[in-house]
C-alpha positions in Angstrom: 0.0 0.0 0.0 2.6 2.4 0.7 4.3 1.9 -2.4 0.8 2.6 -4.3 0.9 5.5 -1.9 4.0 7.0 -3.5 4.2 6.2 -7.1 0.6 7.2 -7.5 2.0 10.7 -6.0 4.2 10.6 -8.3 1.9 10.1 -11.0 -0.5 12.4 -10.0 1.3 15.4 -9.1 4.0 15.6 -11.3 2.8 19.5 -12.8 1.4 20.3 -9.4 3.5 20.4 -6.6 7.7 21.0 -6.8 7.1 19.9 -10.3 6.8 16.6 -8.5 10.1 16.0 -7.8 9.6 16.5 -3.7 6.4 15.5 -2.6 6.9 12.0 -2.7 10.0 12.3 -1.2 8.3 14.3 1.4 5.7 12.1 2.4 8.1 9.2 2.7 9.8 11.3 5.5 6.5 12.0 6.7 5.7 8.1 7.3 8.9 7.5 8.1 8.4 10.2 10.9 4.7 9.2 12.1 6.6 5.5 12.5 9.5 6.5 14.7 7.7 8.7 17.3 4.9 6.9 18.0 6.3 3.6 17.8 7.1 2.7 21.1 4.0 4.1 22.8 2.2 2.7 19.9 3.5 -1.0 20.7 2.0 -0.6 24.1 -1.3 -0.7 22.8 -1.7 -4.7 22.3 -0.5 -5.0 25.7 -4.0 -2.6 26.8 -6.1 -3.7 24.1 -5.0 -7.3 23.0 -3.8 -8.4 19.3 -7.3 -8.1 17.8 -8.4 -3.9 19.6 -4.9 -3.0 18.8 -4.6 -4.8 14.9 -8.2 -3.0 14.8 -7.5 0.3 15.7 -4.5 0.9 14.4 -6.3 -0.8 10.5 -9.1 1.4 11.3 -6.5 4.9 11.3 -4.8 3.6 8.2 -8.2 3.5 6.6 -9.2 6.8 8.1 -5.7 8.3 6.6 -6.3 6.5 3.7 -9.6 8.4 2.8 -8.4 11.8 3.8 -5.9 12.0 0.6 -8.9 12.8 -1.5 -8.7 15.7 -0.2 -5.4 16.2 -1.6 -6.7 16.5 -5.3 -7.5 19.9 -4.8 -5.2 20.7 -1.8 -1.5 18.5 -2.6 -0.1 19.6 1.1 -2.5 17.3 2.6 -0.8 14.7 1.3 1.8 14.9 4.5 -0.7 14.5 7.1 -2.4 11.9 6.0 1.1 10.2 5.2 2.3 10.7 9.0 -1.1 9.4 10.2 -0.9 6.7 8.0 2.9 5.9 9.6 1.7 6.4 13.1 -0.5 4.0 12.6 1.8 1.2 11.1 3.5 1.5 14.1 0.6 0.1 15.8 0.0 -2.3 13.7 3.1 -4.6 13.1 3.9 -5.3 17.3 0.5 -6.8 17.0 1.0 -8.7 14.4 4.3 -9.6 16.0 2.9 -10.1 19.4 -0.3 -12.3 17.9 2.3 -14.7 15.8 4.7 -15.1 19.3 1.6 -15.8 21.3 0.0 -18.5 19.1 3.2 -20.6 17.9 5.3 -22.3 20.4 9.1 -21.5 20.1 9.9 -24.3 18.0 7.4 -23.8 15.2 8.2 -19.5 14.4 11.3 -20.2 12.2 8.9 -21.5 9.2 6.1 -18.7 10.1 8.6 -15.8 10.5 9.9 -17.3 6.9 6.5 -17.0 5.4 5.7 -13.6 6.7 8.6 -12.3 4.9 8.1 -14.1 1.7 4.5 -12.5 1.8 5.4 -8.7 2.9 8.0 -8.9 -0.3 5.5 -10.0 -2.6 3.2 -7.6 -1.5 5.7 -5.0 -1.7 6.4 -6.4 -5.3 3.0 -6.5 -5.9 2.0 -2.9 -4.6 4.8 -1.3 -6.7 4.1 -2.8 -9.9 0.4 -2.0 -9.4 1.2 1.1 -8.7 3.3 1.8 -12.1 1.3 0.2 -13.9 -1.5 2.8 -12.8 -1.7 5.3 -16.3 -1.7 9.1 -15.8 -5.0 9.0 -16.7 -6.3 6.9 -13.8 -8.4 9.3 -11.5 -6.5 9.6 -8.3 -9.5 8.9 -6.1 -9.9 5.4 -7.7 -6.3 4.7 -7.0 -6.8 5.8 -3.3 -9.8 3.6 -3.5 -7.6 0.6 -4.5 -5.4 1.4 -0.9 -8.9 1.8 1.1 -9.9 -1.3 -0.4 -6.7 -3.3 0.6 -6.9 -2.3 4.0 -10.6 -3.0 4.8 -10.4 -6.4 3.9 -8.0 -6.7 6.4 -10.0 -6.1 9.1 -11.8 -8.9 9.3 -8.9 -11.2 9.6 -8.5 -9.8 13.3 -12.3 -10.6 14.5 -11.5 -13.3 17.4 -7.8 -13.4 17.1 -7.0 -16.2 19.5 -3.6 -14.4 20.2 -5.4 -12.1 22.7 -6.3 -15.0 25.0 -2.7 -16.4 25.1 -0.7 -13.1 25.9 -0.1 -13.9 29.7 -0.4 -10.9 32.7 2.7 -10.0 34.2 3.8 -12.1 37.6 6.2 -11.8 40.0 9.1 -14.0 38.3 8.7 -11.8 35.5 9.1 -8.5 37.0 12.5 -9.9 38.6 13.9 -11.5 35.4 13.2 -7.5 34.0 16.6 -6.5 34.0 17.5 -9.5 31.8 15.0 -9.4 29.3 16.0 -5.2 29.3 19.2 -6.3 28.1 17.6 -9.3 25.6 15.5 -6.5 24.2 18.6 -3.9 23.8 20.6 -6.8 21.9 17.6 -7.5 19.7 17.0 -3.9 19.1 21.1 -3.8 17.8 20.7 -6.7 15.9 17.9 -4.9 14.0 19.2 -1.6 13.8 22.4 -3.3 12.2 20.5 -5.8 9.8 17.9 -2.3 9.0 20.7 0.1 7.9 22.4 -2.5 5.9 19.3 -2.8 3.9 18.8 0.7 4.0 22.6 1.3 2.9 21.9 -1.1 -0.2 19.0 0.8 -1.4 20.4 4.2 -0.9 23.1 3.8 -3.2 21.6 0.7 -5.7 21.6 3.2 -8.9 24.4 5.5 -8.3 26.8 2.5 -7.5 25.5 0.8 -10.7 25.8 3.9 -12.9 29.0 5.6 -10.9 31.3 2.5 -10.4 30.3 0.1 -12.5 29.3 1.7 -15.6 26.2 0.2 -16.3 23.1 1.2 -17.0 19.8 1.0 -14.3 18.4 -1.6 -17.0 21.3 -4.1 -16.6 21.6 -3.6 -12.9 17.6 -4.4 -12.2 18.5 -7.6 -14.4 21.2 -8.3 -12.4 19.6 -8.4 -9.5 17.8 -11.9 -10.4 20.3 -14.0 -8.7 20.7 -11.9 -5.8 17.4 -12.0 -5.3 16.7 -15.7 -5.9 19.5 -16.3 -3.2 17.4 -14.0 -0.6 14.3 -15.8 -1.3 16.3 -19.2 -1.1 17.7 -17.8 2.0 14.9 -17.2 3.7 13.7 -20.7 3.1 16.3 -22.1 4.7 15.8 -20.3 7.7 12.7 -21.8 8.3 14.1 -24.9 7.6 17.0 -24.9 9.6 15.5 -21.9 12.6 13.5 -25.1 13.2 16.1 -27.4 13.7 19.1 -25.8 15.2 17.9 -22.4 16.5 17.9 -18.7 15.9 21.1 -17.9 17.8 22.9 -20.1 15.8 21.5 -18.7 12.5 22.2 -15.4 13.2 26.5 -14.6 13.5 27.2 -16.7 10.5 24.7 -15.2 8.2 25.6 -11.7 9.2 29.3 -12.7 8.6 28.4 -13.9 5.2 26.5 -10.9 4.0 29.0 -8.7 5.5 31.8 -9.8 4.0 30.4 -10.7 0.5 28.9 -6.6 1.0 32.9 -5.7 1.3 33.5 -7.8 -1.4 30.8 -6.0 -3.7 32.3 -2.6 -2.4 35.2 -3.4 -4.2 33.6 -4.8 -7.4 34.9 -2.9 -10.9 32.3 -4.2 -13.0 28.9 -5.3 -13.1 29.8 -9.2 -13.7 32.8 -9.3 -10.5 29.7 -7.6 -8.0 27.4 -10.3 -9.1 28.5 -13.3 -7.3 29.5 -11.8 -4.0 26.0 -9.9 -4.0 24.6 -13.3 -4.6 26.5 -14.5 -1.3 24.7 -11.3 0.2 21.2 -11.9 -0.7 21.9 -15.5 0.5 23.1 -14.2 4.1 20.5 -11.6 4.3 17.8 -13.9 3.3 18.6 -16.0 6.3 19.3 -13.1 8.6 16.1 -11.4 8.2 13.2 -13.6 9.4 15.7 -15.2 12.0 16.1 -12.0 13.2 12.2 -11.4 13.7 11.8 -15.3 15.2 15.1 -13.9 17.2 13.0 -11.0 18.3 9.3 -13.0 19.5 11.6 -15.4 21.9 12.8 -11.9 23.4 9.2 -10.9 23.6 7.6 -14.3 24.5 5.6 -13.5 27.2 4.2 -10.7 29.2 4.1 -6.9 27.7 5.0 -8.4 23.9 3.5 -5.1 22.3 6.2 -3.0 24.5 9.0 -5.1 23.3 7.9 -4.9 19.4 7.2 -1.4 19.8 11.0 -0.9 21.4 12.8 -3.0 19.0 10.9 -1.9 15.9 12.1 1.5 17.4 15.6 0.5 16.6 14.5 -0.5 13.0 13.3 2.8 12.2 16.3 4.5 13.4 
């Protein structure tokens, strides 16, 4: 939806605003901003309301967001409200999710699931972008916010009865002594994410330029070259479900950061387009495991009491 969000923008309000050239650019920080301050307060809210209020609300303010950019047909500036209410209410959003997924899987059976959930947020990220430019100039910019409204209405029904809300235990004793430790759990976690975050971040920041600047080849080539990179992700991500299962998140995580890291050095000093492809193929592949181990990493932190605190604390960290 968010990527709908921005290329329709683009689409739209290309003669209108900046020439077009800053409101997307804009909004994105405005998200980006809604997300980061309210995410830890936000993340609180499963712990008040349970997975199913708190999935709810925070759908229902997306919606409500959602439908306020008509407005911005006639009136472009409202686009950045509506983009940091739509962000502030993401943030409420994912620690239920989170929280719901840690309290109806045992331990031993989030590898696969953490696996799946990021196989389906990438293609629906993949799928959102290329509806959204595929959308024509021509396309009346209240159908296309329709198209977002639409998407997140039918969501809401898949939090009616959420049977995550009656397994998220109260607080006890043992668990307000063992606070200290799981402070420290939830600091490491919230490293581990920042790290793995501006990685990813990093790589996106400087995809084009490096591809035009260093390697001299067109954005064309490098999108093509991305296949294997990206076939190692999505194999990498398999694996982790596989073998998350079997031996663990902790011992997933320091070898497939090593591996991306040091293939990432390796692409760093790449000279041309074919001598970057196979160490950013070893990337993808570390990456790939790295990522949903780091979110099953992240629920055994959390498992227990106060879950929407912890997501909201760590995702923190990911926004940063």
């Amino acid at each position: 939806m968010v990527f709908v969000f921005l290329v329709s923008l683009q689409t739209f309000f290309r003669h209108q605003y900046f020439d077009g050239r800053y409101l997307p650019a804009l909004a994105l920080s405005a998200y980006a901003a809604g997300k980061l301050v309210l995410q830890a307060p936000a993340g609180r809210l499963t712990d008040r309301f349970g997975v199913a209020g708190a999935a709810t609300l925070a759908l229902v303010a997306m919606l409500l967001s959602q439908v306020a950019l008509i407005l911005a047909g006639g009136a472009p500036e409202v686009v950045l409200p509506c983009a940091f209410a739509y962000g502030a209410a993401s943030a409420a959003l994912w620690p239920a999710i989170y929280a719901g997924v840690t309290a109806s899987f045992v331990a031993e059976k989030r590898a696969p699931i953490t696996s799946a959930l990021t196989v389906a947020t990438g293609a629906g990220m993949a799928a959102a972008l290329a509806l959204g430019v595929a959308l024509p100039a021509s396309f009346p910019f209240a159908a296309a916010v329709a198209v977002a409204c639409a998407a997140v209405a039918l969501s809401l029904p898949l939090f009616a009865g959420s049977e995550g809300d009656a397994l998220l235990p109260p607080a006890t004793d043992d668990k307000r002594e063992a606070r200290g430790s799981i402070d420290r759990r939830v600091l490491g976690a919230g490293v581990v994410m920042l790290a793995q975050s501006a990685a990813i971040a990093g790589l996106v920041s400087v995809f084009r330029e490096f591809g035009r600047d260093v390697l001299a080849i067109s954005f064309r080539t490098e999108v093509l070259g991305v296949a294997a990179p990206g076939a190692a992700l999505v194999l990498g991500i398999v694996l982790a479900g596989i073998a998350g299962h079997r031996f663990g998140r902790g011992a997933l995580l320091p070898p497939a950061f090593l591996l991306a890291g040091a293939a990432l050095l390796a692409v760093g000093g790449a000279s041309d387009g074919l001598s970057a492809l196979v160490p950013a193929t070893f990337a993808g592949l570390g990456l790939g495991v790295a990522m949903p181990s780091t979110t099953a990493f992240v629920m055994d932190v959390s498992d227990g009491a106060k879950a929407g605190a912890v997501f909201g604390a760590v995702l923190t960290f990911e926004g940063l």
